[in-house]
C-alpha positions as CSV (number, residue, x, y, z in Angstrom):
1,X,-31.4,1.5,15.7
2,X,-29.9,4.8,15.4
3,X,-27.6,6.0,12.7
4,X,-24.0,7.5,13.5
5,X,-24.9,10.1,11.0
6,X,-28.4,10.9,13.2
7,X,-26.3,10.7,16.5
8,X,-24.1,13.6,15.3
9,X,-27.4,15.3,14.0
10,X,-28.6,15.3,17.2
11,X,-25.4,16.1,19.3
12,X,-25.1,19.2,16.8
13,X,-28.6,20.4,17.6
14,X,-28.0,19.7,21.1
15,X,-25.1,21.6,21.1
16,X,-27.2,24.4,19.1
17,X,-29.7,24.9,21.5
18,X,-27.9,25.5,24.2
19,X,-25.4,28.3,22.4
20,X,-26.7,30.3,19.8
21,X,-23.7,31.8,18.9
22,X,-22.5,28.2,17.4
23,X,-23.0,28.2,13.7
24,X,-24.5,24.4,12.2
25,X,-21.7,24.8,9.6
26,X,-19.4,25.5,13.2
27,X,-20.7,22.6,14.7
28,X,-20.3,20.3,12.2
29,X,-16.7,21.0,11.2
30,X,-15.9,21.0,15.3
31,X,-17.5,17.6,15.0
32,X,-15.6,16.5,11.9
33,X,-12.2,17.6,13.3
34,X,-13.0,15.8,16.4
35,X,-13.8,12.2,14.5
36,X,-11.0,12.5,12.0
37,X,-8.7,13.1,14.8
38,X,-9.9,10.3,16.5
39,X,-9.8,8.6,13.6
40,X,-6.1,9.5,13.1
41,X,-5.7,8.1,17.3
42,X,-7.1,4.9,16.6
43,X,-5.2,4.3,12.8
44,X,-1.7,5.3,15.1
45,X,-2.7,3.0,18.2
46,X,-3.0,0.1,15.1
47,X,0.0,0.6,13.8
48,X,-0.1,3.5,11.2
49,X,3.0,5.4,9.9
50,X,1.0,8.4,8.8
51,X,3.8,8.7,6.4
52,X,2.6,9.7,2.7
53,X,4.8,10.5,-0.3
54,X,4.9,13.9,0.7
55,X,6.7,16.1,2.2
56,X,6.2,16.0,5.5
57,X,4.3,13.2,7.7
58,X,0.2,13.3,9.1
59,X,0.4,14.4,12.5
60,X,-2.8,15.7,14.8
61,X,-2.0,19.5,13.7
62,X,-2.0,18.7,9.8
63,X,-5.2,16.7,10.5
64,X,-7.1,19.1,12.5
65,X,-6.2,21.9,10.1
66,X,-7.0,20.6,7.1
67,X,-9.9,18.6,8.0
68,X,-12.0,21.5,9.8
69,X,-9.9,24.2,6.8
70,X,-12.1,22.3,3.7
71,X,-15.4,22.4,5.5
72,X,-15.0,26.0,6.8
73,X,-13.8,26.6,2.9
74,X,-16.5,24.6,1.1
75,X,-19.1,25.4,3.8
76,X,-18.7,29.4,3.4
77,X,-18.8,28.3,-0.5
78,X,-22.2,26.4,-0.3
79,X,-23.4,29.3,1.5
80,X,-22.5,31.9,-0.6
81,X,-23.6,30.2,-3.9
82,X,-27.2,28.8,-2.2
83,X,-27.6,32.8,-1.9
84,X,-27.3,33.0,-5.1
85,X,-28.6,29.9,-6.8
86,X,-30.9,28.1,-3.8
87,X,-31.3,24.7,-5.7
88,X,-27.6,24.0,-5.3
89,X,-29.0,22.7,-2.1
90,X,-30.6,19.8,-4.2
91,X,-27.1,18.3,-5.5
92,X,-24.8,19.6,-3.7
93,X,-24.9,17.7,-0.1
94,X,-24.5,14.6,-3.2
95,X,-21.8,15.7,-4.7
96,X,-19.7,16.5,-1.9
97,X,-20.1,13.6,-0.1
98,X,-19.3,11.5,-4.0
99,X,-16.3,13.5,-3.9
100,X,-15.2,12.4,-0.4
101,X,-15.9,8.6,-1.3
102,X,-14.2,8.8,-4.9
103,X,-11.1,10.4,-3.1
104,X,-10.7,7.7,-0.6
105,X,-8.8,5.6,-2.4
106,X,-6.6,8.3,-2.8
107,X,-4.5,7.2,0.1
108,X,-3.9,4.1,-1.2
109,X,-1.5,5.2,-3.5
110,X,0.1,7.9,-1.4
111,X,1.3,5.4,1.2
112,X,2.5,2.1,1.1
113,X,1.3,1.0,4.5
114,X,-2.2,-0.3,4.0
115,X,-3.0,0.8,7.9
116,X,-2.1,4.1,7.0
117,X,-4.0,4.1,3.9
118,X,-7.4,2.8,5.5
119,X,-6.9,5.1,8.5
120,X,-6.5,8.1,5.9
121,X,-9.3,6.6,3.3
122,X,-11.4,6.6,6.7
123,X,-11.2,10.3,6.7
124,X,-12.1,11.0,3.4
125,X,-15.8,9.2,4.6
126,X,-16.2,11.0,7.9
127,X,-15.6,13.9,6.0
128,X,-17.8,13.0,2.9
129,X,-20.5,12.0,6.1
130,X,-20.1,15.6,7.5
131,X,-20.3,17.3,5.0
132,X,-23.7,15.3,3.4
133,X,-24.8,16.1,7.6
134,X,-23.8,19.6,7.4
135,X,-25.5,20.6,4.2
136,X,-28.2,18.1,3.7
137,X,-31.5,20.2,4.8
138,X,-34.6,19.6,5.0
139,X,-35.7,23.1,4.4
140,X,-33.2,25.7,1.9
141,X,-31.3,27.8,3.7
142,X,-31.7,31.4,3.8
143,X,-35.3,30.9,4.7
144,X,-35.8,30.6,1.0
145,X,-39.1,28.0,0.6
């Protein structure tokens, strides 16, 4: 039995392989966006609001933005500190994707709608999942051994 997080592995290097020019940290935030968007498709089709106490309402735009923003942000971070410090790559795949889970239940007090809530606490793990995917290695980056 195959993981989801192994399928997307192997889509990514699939993807790889046949363009060079496509970054890992590209491909997995393409990927991300993709599933959180989805993920945003299915919570509206169920019945979601998408309305949070703020501002303005969670539409397809605001998700694809802010979803592949943080892991073009953190993963240009991670890859400028690894430079610098190489055994970040031992916690930090961990700590991001703790982050992502601890947040989750952030939605749950921004919106009263618990389908809006799960659908948006849903997000938090796909991201948490891409970002462990994207930076989990098995060798350091760099081609630091």
């Amino acid at each position: 039995d195959v993981s989801l997080l192994e399928q997307g592995n192997a889509v990514r290097d699939a993807l790889l392989a046949t363009d060079p020019a496509v970054s890992p940290e590209s491909a997995v935030a393409l990927f991300e966006t993709f599933f959180a968007l989805l993920t945003s498709f299915i919570g509206d089709t169920a019945g979601a609001t998408l309305e949070i106490n703020a501002p303005e309402s969670i539409n397809a735009p605001t998700v694809a933005v802010f979803t592949a923003g943080i892991m073009i942000v953190a993963g240009a971070g991670y890859w400028f500190l690894t430079r610098k410090w190489p055994s970040i790559t031992k916690w930090a795949p961990w700590a991001g994707f703790g982050f992502a889970i601890v947040t989750a239940v952030m939605p749950f007090a921004a919106s009263p709608d618990a389908t809006t809530a799960t659908t948006l606490a849903a997000m938090h793990v796909i991201t948490g999942l891409a970002w462990l995917g994207g930076t989990l290695q098995r060798t350091p980056p760099h081609g630091l051994a």
